[in-house]
C-alpha positions as CSV (number, residue, x, y, z in Angstrom):
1,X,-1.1,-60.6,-41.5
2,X,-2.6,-58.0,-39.4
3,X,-0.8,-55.2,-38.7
4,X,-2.8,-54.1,-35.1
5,X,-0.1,-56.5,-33.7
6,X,2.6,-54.0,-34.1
7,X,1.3,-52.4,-31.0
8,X,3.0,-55.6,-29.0
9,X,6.5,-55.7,-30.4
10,X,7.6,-52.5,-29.1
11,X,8.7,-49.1,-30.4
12,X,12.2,-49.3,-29.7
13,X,12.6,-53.4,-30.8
14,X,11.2,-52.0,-34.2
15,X,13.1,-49.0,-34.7
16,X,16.6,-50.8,-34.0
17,X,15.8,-53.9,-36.5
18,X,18.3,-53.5,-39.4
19,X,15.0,-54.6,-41.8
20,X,13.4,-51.1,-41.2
21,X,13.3,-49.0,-43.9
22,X,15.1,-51.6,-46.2
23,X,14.3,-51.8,-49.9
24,X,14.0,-55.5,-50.5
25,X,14.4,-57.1,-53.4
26,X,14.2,-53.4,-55.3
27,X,10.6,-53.9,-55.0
28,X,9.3,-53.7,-50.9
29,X,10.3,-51.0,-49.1
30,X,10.2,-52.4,-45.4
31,X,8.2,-50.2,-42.7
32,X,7.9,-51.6,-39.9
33,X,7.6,-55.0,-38.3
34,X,4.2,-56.0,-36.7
35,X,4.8,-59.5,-35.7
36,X,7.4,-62.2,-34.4
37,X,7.5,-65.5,-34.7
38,X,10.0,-69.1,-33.8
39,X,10.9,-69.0,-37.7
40,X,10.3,-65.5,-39.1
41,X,9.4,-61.8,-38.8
42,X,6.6,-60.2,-40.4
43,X,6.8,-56.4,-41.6
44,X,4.4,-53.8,-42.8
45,X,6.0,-53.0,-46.3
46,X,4.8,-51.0,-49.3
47,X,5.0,-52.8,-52.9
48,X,6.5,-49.6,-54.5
49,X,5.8,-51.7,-58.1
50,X,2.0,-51.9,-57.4
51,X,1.8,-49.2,-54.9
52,X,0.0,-51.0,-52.3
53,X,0.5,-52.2,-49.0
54,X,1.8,-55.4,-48.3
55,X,2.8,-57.9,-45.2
56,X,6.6,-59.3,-46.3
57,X,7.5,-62.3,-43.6
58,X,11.6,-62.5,-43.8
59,X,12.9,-65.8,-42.3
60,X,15.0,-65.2,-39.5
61,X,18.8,-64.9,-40.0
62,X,21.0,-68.1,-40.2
63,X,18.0,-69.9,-41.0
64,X,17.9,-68.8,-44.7
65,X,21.7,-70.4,-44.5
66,X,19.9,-73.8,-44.3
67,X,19.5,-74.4,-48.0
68,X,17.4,-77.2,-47.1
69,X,15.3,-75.4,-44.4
70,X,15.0,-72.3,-47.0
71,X,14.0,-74.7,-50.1
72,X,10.8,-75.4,-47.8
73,X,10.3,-72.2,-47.1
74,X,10.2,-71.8,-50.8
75,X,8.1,-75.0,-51.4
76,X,5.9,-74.4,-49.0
77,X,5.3,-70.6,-50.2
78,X,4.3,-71.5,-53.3
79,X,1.8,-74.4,-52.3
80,X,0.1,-71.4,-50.5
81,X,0.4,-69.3,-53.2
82,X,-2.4,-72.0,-55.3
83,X,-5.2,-70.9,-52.3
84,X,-7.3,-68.5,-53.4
85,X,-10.7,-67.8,-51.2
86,X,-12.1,-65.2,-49.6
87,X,-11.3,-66.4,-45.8
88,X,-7.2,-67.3,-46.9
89,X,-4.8,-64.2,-46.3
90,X,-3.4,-63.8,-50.3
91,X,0.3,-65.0,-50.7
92,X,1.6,-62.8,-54.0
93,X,5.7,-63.7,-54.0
94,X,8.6,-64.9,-52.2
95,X,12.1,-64.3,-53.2
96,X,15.6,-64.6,-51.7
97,X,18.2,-61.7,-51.5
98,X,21.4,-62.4,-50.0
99,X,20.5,-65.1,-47.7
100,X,17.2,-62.8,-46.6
101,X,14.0,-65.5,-47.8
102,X,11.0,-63.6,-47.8
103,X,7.4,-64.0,-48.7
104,X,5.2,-61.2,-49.5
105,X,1.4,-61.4,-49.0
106,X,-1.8,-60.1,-48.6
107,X,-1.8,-57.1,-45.2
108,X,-4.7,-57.6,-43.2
109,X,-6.1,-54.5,-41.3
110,X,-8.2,-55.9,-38.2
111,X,-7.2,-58.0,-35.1
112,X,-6.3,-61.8,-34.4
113,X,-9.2,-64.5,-32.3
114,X,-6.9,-64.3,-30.2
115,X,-7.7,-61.0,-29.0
116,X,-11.2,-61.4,-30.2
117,X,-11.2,-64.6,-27.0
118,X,-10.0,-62.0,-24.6
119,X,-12.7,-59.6,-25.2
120,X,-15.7,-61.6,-25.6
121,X,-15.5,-65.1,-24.0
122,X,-16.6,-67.9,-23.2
123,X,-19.1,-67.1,-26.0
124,X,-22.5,-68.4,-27.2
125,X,-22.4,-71.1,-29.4
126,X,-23.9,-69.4,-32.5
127,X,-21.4,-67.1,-32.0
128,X,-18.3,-69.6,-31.9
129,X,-19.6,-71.1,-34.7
130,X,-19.8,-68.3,-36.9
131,X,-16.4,-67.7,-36.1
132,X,-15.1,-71.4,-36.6
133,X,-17.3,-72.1,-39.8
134,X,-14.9,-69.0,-42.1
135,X,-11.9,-71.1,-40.5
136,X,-13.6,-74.2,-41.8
137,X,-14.4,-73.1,-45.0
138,X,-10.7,-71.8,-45.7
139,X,-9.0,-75.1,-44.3
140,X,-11.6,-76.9,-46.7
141,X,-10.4,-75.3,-49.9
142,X,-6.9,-75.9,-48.9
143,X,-7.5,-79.7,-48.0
144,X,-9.5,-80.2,-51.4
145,X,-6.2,-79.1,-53.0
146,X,-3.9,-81.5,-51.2
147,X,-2.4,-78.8,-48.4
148,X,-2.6,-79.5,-44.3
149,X,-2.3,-76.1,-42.4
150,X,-0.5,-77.6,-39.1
151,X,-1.2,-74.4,-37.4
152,X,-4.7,-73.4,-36.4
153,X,-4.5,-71.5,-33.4
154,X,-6.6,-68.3,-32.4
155,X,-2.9,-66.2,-33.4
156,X,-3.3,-67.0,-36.9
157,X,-7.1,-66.3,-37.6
158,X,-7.4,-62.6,-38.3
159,X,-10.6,-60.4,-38.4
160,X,-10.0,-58.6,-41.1
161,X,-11.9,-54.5,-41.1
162,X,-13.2,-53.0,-43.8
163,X,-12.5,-49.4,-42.4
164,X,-15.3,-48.4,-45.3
165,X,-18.3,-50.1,-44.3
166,X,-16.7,-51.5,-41.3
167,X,-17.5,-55.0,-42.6
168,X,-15.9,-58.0,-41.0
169,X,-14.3,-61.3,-43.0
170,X,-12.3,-63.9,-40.7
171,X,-9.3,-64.7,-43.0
172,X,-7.0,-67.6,-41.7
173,X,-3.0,-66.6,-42.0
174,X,0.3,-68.2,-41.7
175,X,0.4,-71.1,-44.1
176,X,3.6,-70.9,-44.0
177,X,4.0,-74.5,-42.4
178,X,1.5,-76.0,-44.9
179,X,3.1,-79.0,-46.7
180,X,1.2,-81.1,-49.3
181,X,-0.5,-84.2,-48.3
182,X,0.8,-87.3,-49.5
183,X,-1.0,-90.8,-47.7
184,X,0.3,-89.1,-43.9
185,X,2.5,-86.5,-43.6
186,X,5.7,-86.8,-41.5
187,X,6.5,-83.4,-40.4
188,X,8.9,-82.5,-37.7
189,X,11.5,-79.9,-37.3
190,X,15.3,-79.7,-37.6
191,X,16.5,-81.7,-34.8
192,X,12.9,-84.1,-34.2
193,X,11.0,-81.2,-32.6
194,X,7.7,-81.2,-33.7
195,X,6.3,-78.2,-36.0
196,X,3.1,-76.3,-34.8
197,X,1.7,-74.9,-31.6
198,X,1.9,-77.5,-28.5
199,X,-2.4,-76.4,-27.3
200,X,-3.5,-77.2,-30.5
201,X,-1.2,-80.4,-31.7
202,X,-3.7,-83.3,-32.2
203,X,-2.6,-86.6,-30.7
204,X,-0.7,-88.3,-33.8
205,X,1.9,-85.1,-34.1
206,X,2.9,-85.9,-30.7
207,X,2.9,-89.6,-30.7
208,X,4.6,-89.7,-34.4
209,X,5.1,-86.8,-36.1
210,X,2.5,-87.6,-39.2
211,X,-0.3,-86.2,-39.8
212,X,-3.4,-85.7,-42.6
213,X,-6.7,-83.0,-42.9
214,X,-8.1,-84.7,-39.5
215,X,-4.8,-83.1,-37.5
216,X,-6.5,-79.5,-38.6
217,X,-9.9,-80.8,-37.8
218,X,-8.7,-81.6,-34.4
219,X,-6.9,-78.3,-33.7
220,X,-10.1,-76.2,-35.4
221,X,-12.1,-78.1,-32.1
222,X,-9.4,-77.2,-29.6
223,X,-10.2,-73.2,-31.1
224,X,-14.2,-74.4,-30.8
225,X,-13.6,-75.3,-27.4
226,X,-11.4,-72.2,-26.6
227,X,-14.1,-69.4,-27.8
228,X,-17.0,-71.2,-25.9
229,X,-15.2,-71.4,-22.3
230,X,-12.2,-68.8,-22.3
231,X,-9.7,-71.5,-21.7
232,X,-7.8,-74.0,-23.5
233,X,-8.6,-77.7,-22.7
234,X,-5.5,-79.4,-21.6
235,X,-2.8,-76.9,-19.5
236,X,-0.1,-77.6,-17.4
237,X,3.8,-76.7,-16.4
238,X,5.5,-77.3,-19.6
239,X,4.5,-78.1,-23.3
240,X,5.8,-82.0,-22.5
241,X,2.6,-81.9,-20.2
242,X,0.5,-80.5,-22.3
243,X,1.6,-82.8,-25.3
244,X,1.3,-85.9,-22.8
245,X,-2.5,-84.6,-22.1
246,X,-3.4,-84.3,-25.8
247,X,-2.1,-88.4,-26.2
248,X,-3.8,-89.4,-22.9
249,X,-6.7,-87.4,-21.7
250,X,-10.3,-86.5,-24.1
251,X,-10.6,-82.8,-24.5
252,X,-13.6,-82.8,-21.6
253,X,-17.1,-81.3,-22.1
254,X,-17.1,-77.1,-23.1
255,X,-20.3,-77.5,-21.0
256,X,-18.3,-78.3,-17.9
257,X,-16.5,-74.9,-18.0
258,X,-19.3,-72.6,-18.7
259,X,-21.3,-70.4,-17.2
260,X,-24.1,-71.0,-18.7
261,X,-25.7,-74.3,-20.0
262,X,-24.7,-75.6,-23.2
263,X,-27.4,-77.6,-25.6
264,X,-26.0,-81.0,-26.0
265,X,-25.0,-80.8,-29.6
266,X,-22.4,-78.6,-28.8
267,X,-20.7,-80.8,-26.5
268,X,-21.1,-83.7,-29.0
269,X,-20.1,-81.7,-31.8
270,X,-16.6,-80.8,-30.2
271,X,-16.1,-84.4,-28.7
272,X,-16.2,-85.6,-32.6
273,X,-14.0,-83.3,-33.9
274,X,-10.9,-83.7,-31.0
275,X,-11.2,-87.5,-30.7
276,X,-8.1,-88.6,-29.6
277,X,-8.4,-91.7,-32.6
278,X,-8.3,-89.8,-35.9
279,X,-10.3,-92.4,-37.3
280,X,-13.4,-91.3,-35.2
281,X,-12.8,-87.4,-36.5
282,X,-14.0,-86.6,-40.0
283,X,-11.7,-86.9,-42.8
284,X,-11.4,-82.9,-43.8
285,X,-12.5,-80.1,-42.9
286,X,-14.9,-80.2,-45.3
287,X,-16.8,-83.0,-44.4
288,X,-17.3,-81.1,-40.6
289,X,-18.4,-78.2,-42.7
290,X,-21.1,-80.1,-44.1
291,X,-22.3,-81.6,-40.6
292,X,-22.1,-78.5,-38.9
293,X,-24.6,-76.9,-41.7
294,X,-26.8,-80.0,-40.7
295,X,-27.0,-79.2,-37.3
């Protein structure tokens, strides 16, 4: 995870949070938490066994009570865990003490696309591609061994800084709601609510709550079209409107909302990845990979 994010959960939230300065586990000594989420926290901690720096994600209290909610959590950790590439942030253990379900992974020094979009969009298209192609690459690995992110957003795609040679690698984070594939994957929350990020949920989460690789395909085009305009491509009032826009209405043209002309391909190439019929996308995120090399 990226620790420049610390700078937006405040001073005084972090130094009254009862995980700071804990030593979990007898093995991560807890610093300082950099990032918030629905489900979980995510602290700066130092592996005092290795003597490194780490990024421990702690569920949020009560939910750890859930034996069945935590169980996933623990499932779904150690699918993660089985990713190794260069543009996947590294999962290295998850444990449980007292009712606190953790995971510890790989700390990313750098920023998120999300503030990446902020500073430098609506972008050219060999530069949104260079972005999108890392995020590509890493979903492709994870699809060719049977795992479906359900959560490609620009939040959990971090640019990770070499502060030696001031290098860059994008790196995608938070597969913590990856579940393996089987045929299509029915995933919804406790309650029915639907798991993932309302901008970026492709049509069949919404209608029905299953999903396979095309449901990251889609959302990866919803990022495309994000980083060449500045703006997500369905908005309104409430996520209910949003979700209703994703079922009913094509993600429109990038070259519509540009400055600039786009060349055709561009528009073509993010009309076949957010097809609102899955069966029009292509099947992983590999098989985009290899089209977009062809362009």
């Amino acid at each position: 995870m990226s620790v420049d994010r610390h700078a937006r959960t405040g001073v005084d939230a972090v130094a009254s949070d009862p995980m700071n300065g804990r030593l979990l586990d007898g093995r991560y000594r807890i610093r300082s938490r950099i990032a918030r989420g629905g489900m979980a926290s995510v602290y700066e901690a130092t592996d005092i066994r290795l003597d490194r720096t780490v990024a421990v994600k702690v569920m949020h209290p009560g939910l750890g009570d859930d034996d069945e909610f935590a169980a996933r959590f623990v499932r779904e950790a150690r699918a993660a865990a089985r990713l190794s590439h260069p543009n996947v942030v590294s999962v290295y253990d998850q444990g449980d003490e007292d009712g606190t379900v953790y995971l510890a992974m790989e700390c990313v020094h750098g920023h998120t696309l999300r503030d990446l979009i902020r500073k430098e969009s609506p972008m050219s298209p060999a530069r949104a591609i260079a972005l999108v192609e890392p995020v590509l690459s890493a979903l492709a690995s994870a699809h060719r061994a049977g795992l479906i992110h359900r959560d490609i957003k620009p939040e959990n795609v971090l640019i990770a800084t070499d502060p030696d040679s001031g290098s860059s690698r994008v790196k995608v984070a938070d597969f913590g709601l990856a579940k393996a594939v089987s045929a299509d994957t029915q995933h919804t929350a406790t309650g029915g609510v639907i798991i993932g990020t309302v901008s970026y949920l492709a049509p069949e989460l919404v209608v029905d709550g299953t999903s396979d690789a095309r449901a990251d395909v889609y959302a990866a085009g919803v990022v495309l079209y994000e980083l060449l305009t500045g703006r997500k491509p369905h908005e309104g009032d409430s996520p209910i409107q949003v979700a209703y826009k994703h079922v009913h209405e094509d993600i429109p043209a990038p070259s519509l909302s540009t400055p600039a002309p786009l060349p055709a391909y561009v528009d073509a190439l993010v009309a076949l990845v957010s097809a609102r019929n899955r069966a029009q996308r292509p099947a992983a995120a590999g098989v985009l990979l290899h089209r977009m090399h062809c362009l």
